[in-house]
Gaussian input, Z-matrix of N, CA and C with variables (Angstrom, degrees):
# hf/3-21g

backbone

0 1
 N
 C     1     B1
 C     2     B2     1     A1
 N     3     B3     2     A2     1     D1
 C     4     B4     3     A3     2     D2
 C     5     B5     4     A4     3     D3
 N     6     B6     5     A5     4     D4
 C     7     B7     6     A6     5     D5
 C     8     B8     7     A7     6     D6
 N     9     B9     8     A8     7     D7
 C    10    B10     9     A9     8     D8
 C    11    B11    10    A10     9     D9
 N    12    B12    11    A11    10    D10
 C    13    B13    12    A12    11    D11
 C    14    B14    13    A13    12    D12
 N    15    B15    14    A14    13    D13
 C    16    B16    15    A15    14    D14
 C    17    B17    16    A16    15    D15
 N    18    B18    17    A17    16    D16
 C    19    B19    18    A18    17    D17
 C    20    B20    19    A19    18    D18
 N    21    B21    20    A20    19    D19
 C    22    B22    21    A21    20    D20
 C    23    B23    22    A22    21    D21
 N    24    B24    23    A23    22    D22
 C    25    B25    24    A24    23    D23
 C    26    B26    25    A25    24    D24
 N    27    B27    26    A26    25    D25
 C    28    B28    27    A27    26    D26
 C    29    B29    28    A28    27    D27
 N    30    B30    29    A29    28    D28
 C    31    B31    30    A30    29    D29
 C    32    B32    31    A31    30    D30
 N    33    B33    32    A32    31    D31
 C    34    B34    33    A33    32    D32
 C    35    B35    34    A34    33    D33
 N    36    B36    35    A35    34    D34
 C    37    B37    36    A36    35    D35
 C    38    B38    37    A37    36    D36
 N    39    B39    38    A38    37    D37
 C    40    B40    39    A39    38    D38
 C    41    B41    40    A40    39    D39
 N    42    B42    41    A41    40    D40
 C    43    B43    42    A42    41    D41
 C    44    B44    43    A43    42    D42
 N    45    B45    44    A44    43    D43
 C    46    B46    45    A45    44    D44
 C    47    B47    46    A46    45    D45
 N    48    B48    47    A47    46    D46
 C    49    B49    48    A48    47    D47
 C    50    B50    49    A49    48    D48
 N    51    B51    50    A50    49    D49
 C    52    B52    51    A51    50    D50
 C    53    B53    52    A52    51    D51
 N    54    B54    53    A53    52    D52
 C    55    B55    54    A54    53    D53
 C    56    B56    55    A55    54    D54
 N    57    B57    56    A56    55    D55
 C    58    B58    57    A57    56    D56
 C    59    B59    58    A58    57    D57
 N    60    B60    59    A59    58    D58
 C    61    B61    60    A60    59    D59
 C    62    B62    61    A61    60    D60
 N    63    B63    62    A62    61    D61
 C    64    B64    63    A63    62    D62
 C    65    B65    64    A64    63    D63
 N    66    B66    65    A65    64    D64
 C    67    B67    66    A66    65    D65
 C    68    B68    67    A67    66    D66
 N    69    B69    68    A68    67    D67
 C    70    B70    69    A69    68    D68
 C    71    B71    70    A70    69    D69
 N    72    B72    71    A71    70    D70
 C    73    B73    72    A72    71    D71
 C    74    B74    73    A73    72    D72
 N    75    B75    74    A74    73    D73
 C    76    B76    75    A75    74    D74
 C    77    B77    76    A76    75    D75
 N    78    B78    77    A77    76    D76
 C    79    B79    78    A78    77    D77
 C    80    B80    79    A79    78    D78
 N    81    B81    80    A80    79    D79
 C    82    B82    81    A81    80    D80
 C    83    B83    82    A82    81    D81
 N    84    B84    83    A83    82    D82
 C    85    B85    84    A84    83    D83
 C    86    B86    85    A85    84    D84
 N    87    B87    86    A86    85    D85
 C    88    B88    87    A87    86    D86
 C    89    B89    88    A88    87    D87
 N    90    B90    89    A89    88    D88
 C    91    B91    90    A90    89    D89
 C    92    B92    91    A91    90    D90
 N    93    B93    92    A92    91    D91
 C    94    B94    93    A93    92    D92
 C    95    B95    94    A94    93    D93
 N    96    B96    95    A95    94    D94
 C    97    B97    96    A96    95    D95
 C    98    B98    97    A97    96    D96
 N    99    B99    98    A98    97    D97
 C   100   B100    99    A99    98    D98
 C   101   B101   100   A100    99    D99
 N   102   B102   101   A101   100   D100
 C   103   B103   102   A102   101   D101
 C   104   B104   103   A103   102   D102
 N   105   B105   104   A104   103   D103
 C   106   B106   105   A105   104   D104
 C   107   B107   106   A106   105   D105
 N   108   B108   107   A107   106   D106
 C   109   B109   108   A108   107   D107
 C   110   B110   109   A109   108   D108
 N   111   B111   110   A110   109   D109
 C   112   B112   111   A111   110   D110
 C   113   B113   112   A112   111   D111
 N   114   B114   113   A113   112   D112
 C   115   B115   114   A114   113   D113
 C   116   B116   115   A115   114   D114
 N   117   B117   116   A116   115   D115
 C   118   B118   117   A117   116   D116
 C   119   B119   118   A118   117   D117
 N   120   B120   119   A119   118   D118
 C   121   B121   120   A120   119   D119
 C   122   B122   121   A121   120   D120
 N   123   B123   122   A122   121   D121
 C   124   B124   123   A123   122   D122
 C   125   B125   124   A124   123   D123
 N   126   B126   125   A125   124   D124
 C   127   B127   126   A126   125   D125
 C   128   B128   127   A127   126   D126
 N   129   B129   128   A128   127   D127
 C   130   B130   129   A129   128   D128
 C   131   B131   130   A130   129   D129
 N   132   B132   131   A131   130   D130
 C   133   B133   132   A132   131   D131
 C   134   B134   133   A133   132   D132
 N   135   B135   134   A134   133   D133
 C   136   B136   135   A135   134   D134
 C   137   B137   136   A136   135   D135
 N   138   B138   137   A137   136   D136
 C   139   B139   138   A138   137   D137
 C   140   B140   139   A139   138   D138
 N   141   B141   140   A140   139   D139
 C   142   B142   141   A141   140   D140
 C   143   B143   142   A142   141   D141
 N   144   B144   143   A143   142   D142
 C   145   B145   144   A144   143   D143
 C   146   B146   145   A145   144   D144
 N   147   B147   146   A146   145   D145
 C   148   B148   147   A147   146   D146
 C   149   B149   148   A148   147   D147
 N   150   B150   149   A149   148   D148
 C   151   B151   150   A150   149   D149
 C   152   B152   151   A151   150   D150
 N   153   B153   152   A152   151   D151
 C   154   B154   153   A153   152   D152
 C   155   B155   154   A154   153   D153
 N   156   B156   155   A155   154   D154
 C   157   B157   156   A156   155   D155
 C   158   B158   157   A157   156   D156
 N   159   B159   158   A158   157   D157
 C   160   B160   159   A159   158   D158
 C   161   B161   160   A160   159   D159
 N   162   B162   161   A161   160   D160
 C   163   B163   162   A162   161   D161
 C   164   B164   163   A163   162   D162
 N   165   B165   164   A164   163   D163
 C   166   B166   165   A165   164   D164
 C   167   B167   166   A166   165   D165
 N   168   B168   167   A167   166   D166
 C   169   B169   168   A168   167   D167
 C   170   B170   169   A169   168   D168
 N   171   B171   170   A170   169   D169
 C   172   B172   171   A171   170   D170
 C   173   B173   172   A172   171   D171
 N   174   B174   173   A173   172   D172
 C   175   B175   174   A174   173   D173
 C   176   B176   175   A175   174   D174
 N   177   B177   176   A176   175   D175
 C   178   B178   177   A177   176   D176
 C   179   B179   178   A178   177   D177
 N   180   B180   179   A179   178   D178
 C   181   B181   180   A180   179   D179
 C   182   B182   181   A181   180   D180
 N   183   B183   182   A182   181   D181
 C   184   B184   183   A183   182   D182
 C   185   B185   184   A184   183   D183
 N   186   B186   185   A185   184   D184
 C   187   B187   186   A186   185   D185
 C   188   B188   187   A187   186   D186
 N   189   B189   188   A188   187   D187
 C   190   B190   189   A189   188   D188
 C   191   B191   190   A190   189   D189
 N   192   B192   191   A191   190   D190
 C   193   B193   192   A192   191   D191
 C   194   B194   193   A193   192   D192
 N   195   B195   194   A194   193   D193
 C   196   B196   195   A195   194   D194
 C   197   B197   196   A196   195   D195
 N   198   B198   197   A197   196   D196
 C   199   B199   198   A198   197   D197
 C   200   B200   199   A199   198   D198
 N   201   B201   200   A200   199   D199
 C   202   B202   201   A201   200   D200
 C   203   B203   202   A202   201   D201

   B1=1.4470
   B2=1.5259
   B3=1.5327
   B4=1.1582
   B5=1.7615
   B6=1.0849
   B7=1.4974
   B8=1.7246
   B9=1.3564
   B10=1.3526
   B11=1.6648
   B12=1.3296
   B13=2.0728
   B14=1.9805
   B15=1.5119
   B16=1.9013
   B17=1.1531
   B18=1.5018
   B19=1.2331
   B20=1.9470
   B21=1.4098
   B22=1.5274
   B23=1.7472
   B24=1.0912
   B25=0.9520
   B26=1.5830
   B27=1.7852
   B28=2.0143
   B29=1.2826
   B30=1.2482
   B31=1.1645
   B32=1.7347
   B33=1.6550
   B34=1.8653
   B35=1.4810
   B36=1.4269
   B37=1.6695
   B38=1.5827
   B39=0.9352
   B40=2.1174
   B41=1.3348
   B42=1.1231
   B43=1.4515
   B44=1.1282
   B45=1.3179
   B46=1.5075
   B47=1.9390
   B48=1.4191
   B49=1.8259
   B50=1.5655
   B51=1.2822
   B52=1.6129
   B53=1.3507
   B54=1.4687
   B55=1.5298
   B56=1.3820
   B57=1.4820
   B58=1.4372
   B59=1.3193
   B60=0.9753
   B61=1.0708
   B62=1.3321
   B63=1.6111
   B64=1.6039
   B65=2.1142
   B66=1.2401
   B67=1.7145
   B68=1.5322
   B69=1.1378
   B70=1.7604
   B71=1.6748
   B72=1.1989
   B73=1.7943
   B74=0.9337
   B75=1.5036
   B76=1.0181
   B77=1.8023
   B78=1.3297
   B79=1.3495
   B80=1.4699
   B81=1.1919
   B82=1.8718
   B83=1.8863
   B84=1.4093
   B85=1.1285
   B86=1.4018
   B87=1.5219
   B88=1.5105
   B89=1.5386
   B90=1.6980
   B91=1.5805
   B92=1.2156
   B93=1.2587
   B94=1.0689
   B95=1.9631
   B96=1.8955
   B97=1.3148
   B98=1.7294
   B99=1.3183
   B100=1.3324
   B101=1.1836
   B102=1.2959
   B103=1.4937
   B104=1.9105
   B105=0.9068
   B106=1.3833
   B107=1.9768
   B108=1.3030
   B109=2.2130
   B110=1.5499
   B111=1.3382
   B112=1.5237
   B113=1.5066
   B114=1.2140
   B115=1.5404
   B116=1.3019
   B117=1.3536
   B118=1.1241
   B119=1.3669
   B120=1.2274
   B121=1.3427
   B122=1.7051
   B123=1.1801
   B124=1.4951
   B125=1.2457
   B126=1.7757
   B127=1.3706
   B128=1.7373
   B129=1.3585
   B130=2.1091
   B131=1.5042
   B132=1.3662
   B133=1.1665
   B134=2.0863
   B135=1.3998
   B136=1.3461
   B137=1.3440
   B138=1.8201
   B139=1.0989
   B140=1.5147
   B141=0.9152
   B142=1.8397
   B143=2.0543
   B144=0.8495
   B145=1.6157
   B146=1.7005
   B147=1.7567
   B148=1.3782
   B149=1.1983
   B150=1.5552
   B151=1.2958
   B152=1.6080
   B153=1.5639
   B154=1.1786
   B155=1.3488
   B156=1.6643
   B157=0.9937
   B158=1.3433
   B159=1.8670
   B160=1.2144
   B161=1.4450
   B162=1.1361
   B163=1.9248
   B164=1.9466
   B165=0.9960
   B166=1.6107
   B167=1.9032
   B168=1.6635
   B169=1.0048
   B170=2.4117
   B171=1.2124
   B172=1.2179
   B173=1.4881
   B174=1.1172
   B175=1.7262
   B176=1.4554
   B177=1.2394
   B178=1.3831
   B179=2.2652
   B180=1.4074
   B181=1.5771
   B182=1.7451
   B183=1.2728
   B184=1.6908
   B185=1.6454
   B186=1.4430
   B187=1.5992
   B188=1.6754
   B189=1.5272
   B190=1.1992
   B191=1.8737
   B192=1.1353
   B193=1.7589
   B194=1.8840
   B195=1.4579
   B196=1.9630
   B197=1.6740
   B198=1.9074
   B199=1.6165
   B200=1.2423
   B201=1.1913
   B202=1.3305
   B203=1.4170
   A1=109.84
   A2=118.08
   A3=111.28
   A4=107.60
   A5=115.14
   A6=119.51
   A7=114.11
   A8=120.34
   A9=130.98
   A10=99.64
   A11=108.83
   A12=112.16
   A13=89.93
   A14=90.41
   A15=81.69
   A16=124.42
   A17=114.02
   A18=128.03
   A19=114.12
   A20=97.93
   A21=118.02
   A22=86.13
   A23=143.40
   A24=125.31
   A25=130.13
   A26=83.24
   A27=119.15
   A28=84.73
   A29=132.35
   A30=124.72
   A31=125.86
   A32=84.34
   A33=92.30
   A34=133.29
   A35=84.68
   A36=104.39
   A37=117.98
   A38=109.81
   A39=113.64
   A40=110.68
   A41=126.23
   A42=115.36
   A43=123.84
   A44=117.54
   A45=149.06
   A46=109.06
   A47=90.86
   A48=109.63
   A49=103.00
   A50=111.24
   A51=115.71
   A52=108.79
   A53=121.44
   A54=113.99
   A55=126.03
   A56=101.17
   A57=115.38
   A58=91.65
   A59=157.77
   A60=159.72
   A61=122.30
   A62=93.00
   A63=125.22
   A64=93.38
   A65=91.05
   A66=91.36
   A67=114.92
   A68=122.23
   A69=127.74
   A70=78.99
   A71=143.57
   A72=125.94
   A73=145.16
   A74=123.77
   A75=140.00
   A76=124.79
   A77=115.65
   A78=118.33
   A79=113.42
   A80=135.18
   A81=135.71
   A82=68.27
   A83=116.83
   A84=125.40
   A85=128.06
   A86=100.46
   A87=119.94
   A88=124.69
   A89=114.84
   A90=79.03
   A91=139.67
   A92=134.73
   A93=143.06
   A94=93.53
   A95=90.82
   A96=84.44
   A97=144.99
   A98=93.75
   A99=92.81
   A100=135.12
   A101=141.05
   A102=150.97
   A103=101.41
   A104=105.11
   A105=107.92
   A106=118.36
   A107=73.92
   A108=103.28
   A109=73.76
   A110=156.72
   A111=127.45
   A112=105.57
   A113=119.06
   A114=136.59
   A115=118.04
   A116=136.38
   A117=162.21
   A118=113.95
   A119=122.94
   A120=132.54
   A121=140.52
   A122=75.86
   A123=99.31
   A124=114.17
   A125=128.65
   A126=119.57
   A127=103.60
   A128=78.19
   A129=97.73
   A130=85.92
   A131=141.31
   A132=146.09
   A133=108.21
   A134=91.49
   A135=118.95
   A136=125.58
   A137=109.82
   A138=98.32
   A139=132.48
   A140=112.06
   A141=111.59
   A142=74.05
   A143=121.78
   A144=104.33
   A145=123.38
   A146=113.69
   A147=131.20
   A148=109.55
   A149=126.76
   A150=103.57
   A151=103.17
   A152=140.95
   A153=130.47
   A154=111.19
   A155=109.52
   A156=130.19
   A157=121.51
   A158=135.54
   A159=133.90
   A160=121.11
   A161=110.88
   A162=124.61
   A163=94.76
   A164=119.48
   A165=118.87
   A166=108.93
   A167=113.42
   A168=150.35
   A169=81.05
   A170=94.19
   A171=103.30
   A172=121.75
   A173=107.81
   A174=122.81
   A175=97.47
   A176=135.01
   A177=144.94
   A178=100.31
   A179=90.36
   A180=68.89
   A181=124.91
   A182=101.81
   A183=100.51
   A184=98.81
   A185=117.30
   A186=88.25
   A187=117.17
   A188=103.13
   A189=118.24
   A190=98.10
   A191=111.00
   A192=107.20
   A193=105.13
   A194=94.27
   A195=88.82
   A196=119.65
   A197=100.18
   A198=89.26
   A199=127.55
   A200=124.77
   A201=156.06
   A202=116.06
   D1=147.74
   D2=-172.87
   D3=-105.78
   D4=108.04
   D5=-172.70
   D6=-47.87
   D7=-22.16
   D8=-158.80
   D9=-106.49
   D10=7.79
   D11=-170.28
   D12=-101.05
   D13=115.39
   D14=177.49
   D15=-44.40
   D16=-38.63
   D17=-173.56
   D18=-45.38
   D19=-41.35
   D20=-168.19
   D21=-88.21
   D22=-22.79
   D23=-170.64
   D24=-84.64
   D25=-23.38
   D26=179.12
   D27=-69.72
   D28=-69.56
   D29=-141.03
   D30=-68.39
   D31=-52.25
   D32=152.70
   D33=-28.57
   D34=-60.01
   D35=176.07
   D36=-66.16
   D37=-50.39
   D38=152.66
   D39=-51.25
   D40=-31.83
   D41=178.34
   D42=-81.86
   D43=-47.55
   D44=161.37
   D45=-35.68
   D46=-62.95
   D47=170.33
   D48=-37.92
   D49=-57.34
   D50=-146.61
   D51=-87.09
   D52=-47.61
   D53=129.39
   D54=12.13
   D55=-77.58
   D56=-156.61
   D57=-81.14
   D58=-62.46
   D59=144.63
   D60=27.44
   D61=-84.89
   D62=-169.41
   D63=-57.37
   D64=-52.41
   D65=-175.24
   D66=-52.54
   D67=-26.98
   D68=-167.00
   D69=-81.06
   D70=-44.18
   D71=167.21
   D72=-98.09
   D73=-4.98
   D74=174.16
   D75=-142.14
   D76=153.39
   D77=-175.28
   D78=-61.17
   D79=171.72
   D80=-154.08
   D81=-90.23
   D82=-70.51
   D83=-170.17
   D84=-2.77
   D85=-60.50
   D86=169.74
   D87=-80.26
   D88=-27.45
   D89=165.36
   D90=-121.96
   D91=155.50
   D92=-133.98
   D93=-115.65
   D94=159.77
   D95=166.56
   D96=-70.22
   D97=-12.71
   D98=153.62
   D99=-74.70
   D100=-31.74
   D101=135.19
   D102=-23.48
   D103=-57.16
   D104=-172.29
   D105=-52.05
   D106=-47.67
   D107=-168.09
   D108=-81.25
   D109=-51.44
   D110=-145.83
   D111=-107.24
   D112=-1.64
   D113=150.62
   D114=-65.23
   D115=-51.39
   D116=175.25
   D117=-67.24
   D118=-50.04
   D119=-154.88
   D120=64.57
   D121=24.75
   D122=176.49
   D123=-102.11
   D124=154.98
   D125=178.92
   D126=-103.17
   D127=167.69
   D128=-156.94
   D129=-60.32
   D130=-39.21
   D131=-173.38
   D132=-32.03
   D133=-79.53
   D134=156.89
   D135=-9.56
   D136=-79.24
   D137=160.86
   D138=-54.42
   D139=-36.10
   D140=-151.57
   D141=-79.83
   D142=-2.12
   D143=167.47
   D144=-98.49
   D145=6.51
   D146=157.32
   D147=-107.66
   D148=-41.93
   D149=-170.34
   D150=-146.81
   D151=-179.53
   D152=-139.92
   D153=-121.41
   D154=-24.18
   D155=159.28
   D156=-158.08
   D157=175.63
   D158=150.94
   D159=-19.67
   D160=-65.89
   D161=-170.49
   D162=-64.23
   D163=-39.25
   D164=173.51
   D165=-50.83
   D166=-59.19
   D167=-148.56
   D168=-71.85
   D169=-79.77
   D170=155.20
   D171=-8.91
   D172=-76.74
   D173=-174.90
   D174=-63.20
   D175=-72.11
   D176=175.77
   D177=-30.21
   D178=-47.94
   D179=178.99
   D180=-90.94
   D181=-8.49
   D182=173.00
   D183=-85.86
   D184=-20.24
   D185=164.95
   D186=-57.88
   D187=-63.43
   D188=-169.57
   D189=-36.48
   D190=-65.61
   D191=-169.48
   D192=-49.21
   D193=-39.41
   D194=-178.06
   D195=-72.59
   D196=-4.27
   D197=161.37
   D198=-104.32
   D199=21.00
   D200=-163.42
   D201=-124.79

């Protein structure tokens, strides 16, 4: 994936968003990537073509918050 294609960059960032989101109400435990993709509006397809799973998705966003 090319980190610098907006497209890849929207999507992260929708993913990343919904994430953050889902966590301000609920435990990591409970949600799932579908919760995630229907928060977002993105299809599950999509993701699993940035990242491999939730716990990936996860890691990707405590970087993002630790460069910030």
């Amino acid at each position: 994936m090319n980190d610098k294609d907006l497209r890849v960059i929207k999507t992260k960032k929708a993913l990343t968003s919904s994430l953050y989101a889902l966590l301000e109400i609920e435990p990591f435990s409970s949600i799932t990537v579908h919760k995630i993709c229907e928060n977002a509006g993105i299809h599950r397809t999509t993701f699993y073509k940035h990242f491999y799973d939730k716990y990936e998705l996860l890691v990707y966003l405590l970087e993002v918050i630790g460069k910030n």
